[in-house]
GUDRENPA-250432 format. One record per residue (C-alpha): residue number from 1; residue in three letters; x, y, z. Coordinates in steps of 0.5 Angstrom, whole numbers, plus 500, padded with zeros to 3 digits. Layout:
NUM ALA X Y Z
...
//
This chain:
1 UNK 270 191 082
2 UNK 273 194 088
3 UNK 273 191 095
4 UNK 267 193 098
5 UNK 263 192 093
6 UNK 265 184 093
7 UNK 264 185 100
8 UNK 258 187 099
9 UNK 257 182 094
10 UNK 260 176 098
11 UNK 254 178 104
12 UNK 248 178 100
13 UNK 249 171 097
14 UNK 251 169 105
15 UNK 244 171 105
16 UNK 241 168 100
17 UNK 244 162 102
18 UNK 242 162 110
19 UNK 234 164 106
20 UNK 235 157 102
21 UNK 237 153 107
22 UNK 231 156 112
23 UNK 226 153 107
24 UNK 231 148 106
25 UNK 230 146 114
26 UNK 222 148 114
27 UNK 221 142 109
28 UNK 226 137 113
29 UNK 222 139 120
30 UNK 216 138 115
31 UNK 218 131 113
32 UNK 221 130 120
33 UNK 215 133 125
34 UNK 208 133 121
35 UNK 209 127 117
36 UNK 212 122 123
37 UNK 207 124 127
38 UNK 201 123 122
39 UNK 204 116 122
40 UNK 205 115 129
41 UNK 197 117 130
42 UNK 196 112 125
43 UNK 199 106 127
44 UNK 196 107 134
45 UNK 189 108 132
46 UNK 189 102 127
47 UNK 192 098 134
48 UNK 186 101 138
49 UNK 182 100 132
50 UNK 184 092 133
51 UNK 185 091 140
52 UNK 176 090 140
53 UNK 177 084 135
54 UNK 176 078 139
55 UNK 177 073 133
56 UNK 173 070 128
57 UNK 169 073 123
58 UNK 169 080 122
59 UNK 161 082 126
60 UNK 157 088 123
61 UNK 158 091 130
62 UNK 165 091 129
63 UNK 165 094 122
64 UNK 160 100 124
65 UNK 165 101 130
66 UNK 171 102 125
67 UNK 166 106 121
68 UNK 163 110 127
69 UNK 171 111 128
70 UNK 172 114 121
71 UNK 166 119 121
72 UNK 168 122 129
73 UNK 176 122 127
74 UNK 180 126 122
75 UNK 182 120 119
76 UNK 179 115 113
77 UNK 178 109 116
78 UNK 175 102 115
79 UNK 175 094 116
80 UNK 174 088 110
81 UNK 174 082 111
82 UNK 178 080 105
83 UNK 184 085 103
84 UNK 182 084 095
85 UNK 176 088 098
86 UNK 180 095 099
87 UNK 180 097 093
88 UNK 173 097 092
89 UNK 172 101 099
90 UNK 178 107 097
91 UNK 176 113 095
92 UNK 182 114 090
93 UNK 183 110 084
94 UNK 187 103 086
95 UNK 188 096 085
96 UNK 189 091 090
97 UNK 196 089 087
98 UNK 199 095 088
99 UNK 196 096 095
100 UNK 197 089 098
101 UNK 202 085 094
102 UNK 205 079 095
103 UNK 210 082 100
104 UNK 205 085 104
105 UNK 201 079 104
106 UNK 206 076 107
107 UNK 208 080 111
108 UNK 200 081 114
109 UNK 200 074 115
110 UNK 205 075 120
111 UNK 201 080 124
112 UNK 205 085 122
113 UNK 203 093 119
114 UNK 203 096 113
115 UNK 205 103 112
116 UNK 204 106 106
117 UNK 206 113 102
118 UNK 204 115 095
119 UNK 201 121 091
120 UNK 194 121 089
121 UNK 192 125 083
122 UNK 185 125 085
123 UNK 188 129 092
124 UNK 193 132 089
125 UNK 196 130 094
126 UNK 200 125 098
127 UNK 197 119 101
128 UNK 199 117 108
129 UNK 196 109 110
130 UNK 197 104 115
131 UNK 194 097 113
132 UNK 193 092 120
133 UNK 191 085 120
134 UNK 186 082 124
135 UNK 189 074 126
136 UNK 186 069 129
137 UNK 188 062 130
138 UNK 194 064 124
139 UNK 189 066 119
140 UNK 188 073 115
141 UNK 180 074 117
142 UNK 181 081 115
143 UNK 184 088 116
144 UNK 183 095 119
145 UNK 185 100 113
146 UNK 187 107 116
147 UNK 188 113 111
148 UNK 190 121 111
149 UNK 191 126 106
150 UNK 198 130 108
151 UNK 197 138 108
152 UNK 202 141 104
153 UNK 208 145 108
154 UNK 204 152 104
155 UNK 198 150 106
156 UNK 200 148 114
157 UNK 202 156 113
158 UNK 198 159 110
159 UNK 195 162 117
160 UNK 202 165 118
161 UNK 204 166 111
162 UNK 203 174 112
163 UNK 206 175 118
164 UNK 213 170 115
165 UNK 213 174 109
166 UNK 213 180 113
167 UNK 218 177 118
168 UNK 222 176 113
169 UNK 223 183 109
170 UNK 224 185 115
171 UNK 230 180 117
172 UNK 232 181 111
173 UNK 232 189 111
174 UNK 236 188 117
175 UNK 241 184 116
176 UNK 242 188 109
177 UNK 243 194 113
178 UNK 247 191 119
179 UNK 252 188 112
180 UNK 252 195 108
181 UNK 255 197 116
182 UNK 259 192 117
183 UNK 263 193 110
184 UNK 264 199 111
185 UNK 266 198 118
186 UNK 271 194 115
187 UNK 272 197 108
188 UNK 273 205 111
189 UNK 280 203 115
190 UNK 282 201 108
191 UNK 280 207 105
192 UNK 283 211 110
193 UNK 289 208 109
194 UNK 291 207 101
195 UNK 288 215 102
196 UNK 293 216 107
197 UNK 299 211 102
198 UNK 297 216 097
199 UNK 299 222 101
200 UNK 305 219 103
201 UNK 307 217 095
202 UNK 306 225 094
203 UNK 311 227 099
204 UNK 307 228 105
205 UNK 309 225 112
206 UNK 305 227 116
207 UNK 299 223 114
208 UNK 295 218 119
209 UNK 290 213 119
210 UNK 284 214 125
211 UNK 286 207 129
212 UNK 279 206 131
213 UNK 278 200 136
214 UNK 283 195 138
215 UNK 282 190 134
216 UNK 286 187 126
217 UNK 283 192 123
218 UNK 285 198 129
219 UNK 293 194 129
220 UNK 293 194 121
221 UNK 292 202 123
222 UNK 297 203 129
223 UNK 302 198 124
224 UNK 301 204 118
225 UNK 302 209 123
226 UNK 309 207 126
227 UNK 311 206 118
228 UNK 309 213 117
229 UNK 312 216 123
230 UNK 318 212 121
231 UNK 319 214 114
232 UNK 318 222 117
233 UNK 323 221 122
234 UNK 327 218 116
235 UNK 326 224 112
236 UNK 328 228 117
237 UNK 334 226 118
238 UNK 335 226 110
239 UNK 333 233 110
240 UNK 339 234 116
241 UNK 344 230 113
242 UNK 345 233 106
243 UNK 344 240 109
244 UNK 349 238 115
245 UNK 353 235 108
246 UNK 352 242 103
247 UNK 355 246 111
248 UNK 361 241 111
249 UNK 362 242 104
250 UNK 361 250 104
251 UNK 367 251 109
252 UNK 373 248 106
253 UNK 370 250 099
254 UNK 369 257 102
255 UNK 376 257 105
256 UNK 380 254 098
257 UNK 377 259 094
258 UNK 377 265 098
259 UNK 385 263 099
260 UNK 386 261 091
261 UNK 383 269 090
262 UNK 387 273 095
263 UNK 394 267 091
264 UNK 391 270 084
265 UNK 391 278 086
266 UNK 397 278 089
267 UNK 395 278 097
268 UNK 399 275 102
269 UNK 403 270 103
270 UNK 402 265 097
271 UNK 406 260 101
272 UNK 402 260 106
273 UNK 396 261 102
274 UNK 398 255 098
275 UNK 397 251 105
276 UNK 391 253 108
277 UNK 388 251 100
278 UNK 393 244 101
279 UNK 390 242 109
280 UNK 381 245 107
281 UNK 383 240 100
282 UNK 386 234 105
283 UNK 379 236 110
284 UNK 374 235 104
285 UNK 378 229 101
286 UNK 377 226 108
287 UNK 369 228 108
288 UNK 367 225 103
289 UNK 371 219 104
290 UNK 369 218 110
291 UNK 361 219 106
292 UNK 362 213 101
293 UNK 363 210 106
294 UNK 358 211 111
295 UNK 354 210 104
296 UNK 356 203 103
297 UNK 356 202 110
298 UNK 348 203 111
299 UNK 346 200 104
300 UNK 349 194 106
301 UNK 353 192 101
302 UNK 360 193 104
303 UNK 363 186 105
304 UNK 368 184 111
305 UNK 372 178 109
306 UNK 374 175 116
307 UNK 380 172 118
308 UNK 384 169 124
309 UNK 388 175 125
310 UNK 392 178 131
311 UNK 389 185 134
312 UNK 396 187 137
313 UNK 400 187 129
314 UNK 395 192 127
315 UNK 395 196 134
316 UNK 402 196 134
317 UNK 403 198 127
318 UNK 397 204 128
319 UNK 401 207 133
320 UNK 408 207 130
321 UNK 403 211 124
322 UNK 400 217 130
323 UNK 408 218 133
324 UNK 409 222 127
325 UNK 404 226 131
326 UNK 404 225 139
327 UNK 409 222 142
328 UNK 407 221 148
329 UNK 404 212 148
330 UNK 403 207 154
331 UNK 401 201 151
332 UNK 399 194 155
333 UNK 398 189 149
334 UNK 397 182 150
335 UNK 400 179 143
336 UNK 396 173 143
337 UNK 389 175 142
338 UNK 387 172 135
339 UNK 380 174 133
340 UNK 376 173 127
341 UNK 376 180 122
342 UNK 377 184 116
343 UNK 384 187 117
344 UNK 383 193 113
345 UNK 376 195 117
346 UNK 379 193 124
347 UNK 386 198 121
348 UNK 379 203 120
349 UNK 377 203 127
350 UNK 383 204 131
351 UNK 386 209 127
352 UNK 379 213 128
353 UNK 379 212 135
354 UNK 387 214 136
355 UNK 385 220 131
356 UNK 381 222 135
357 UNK 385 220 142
358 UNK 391 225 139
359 UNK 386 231 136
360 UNK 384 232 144
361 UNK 390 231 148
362 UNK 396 236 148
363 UNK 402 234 145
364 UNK 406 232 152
365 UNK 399 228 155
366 UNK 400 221 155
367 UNK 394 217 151
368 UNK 394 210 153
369 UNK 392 203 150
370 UNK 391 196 152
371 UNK 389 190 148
372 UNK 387 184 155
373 UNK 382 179 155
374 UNK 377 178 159
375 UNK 373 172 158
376 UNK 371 170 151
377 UNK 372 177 150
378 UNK 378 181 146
379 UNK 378 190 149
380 UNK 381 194 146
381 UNK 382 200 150
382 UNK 383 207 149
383 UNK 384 213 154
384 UNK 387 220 153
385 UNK 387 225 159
386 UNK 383 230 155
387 UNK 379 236 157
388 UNK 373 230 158
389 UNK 366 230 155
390 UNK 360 231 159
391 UNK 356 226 160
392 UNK 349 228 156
393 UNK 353 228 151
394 UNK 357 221 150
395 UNK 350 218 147
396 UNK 351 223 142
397 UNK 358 222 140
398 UNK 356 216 135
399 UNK 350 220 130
400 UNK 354 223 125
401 UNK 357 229 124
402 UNK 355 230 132
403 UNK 360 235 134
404 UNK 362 237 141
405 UNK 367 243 140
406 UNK 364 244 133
407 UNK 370 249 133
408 UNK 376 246 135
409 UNK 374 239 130
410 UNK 374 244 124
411 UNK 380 246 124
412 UNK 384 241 126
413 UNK 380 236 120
414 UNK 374 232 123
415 UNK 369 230 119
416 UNK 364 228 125
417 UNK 363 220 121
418 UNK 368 217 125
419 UNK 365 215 130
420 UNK 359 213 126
421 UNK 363 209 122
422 UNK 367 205 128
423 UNK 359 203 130
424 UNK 357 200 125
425 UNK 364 196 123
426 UNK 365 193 131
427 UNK 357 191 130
428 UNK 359 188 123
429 UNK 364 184 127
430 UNK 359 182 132
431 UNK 363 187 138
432 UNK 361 193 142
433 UNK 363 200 142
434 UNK 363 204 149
435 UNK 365 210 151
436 UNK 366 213 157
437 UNK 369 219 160
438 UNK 371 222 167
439 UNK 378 224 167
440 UNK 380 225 159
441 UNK 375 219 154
442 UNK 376 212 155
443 UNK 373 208 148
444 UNK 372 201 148
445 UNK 371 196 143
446 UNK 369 188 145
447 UNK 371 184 140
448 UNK 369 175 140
449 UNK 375 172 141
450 UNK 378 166 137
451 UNK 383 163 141
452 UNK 387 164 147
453 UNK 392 162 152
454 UNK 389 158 157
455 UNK 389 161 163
456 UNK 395 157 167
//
């Protein structure tokens, strides 16, 4: 059974149920409202009754005013001297045991009422009766003995019945018209939506949802949507990735197999050949290097082992490694700085932002770096005096394969991760990576610190 159909379902027996408990009320006001009141129209007509009693014996003129009384009221009414009497005078079959039994004598003998309510076949119905003792001098000289049939509840109505019935097909017409709405009020956003999941398990990322009003139901769409707008989103940038990839991978592959041809014929100088194929394989090894680890990064699965370590060793270390291709370092390094990381992921991140300091600065340009503290805080700070990067372009530098000088970048080996994978490393470490650029580029990594000497 599909959702609206219990929906549907579930409102029907709402509304089955709301129609019992409307019956289910009718007789509770019945037993409350009619009968209590017969009962209290009873009681005070058998104390109006016996308010003309003036004591004694009952007179004949007493008696013919109760049965006066009975012949111009709804009610049966009529007084005996003897309570062994009653059963003689009623209408319907019954002995004086059962209607004045020891307990209710005794209850008459001390000048209190007896209501009574009982099924009479004779009727078919039931009987409501109020019994009132006339006292005098604490003797029982008589009773006055009121009764009523009670209407039935379909008998009460039956001059409405028509219009009830009537009324009721239409309450209930409306309310099923009102519930066949309401479930497809509610089940339509669903339907839009598992249609709209299927077009989007079919490839399709640019299906939406109607969002509707500004309820659950409209926030579930708007909630859908967002997720439909991120997995486009994400499939753009999927779609770029690998084309921006198979570009990279095309370049270095055209260059080795158009100098291993010209090696193969003949053409040029093997020497020189043999060295453009070393550099293009060294520039791919790198790139995809540099994508396995951007791909560990994303998936979450590369660990980072962290411990004490201090900053400067691997600065110090990594720039003795760049000598070999600039000359030209000033360096700042504050050597007691200790902070909590992995040292082969923080090696990672010094040595791309110097790559990148040495690929654009000139051999004679001096590239700077200081290690200080500030606050609870270790910066590593990297500036060169290179041509500078515009400032449209700084927000982009960390987007993988985000070139600005596409050109130059190629040539000298770039892949366009580096930066990328700085990001996500600092952030793995609990730091921040800014870039700046004015004069040259200034790249800054904030990292927690551990330990420090105290400030004297």
């Amino acid at each position: 059974m599909t959702f609206g159909k219990k929906l549907w379902a579930a409102f029907f027996v709402f509304i089955v149920i709301s129609v019992v408990a409307a019956f289910g009320l009718a007789y509770m006001l019945y037993e409350k409202l009619y009968v209590e009141s017969v009962k209290e129209e009873l009681v005070a007509a058998a104390k109006n009754l016996s308010a003309d009693y003036k004591g004694g014996e009952l007179t004949p003129e007493f008696i013919s005013q109760v049965n006066w009384f009975s012949g111009k009221s709804s009610f049966e009414a009529f007084a005996v001297h003897n309570p062994r009497e009653l059963a003689a005078c009623i209408p319907y079959e019954a002995d004086f045991e059962t209607l004045i039994g020891p307990e209710e004598r005794a209850q008459l003998l001390e000048n209190r009422l007896i209501e009574k309510t009982g099924y009479s076949g004779r009727f078919n119905r039931q009987i409501i009766s109020v019994i009132y003792p006339l006292i005098d001098e604490n003797q029982l000289n008589g009773i006055v003995y009121i009764y009523m049939p009670l209407e039935q509840i379909d008998e009460l109505l039956s001059s409405f019945i028509l219009f009830l019935a009537a009324g009721a097909t239409f309450l209930m017409i409306l309310l099923l018209y009102a519930g066949l709405k309401w479930t497809r009020y509610v089940t339509q956003p669903l339907q839009n939506m598992e249609n709209a999941a299927v077009r989007l398990s079919e490839g399709d990322y640019k299906a939406r949802v109607p969002e509707g009003f500004n309820d659950e139901l409209g926030q579930l769409a708007r909630t859908f949507n967002y997720m439909a707008e991120a997995i486009e989103k994400e499939d753009e940038q999927r779609r770029t990735f690998i084309a921006t990839v198979s570009h990279e991978l095309r370049t270095p592959l055209s260059y080795i197999k158009g100098y291993s041809e010209a090696a193969l014929n003949g053409i040029g100088s093997i020497k020189k050949q043999l060295a453009i194929i070393h550099r293009e394989s060294v520039r791919m090894e790198r790139l995809v290097n540099d994508l396995l680890e951007l791909i560990r990064l994303d998936s979450g699965t590369i660990t980072v082992e962290k411990m004490p370590l201090p900053l400067a060793d691997i600065v110090y270390g990594t720039v003795e490694t760049f000598r070999l291709k600039h000359n030209y370092f000033h360096l700042d390094i504050d050597e007691s700085l200790i902070v909590s990381g992995d040292e082969g992921r923080l090696s990672q991140v010094v040595i791309n932002i110097l790559d990148n300091a040495v690929r654009y600065s000139s051999t004679d340009e001096t590239i700077y770096v200081t290690l200080k503290r500030e606050k609870k805080q270790v910066k590593l700070i990297v500036r060169d005096t290179g041509p500078g990067i515009p400032e449209q372009e700084i927000p982009k530098l960390t987007d993988r394969f985000y070139r600005i000088n596409k050109a130059r970048t190629r040539h000298d080996g770039g892949s366009g991760l580096g930066l990328s994978i700085v990001k996500q490393i600092v952030e793995l470490h609990d730091g921040e990576l800014k870039i700046e650029s004015t004069a040259g580029t200034v790249v800054t990594v904030m990292l927690p610190l551990i330990a420090w000497e105290e400030e004297k």
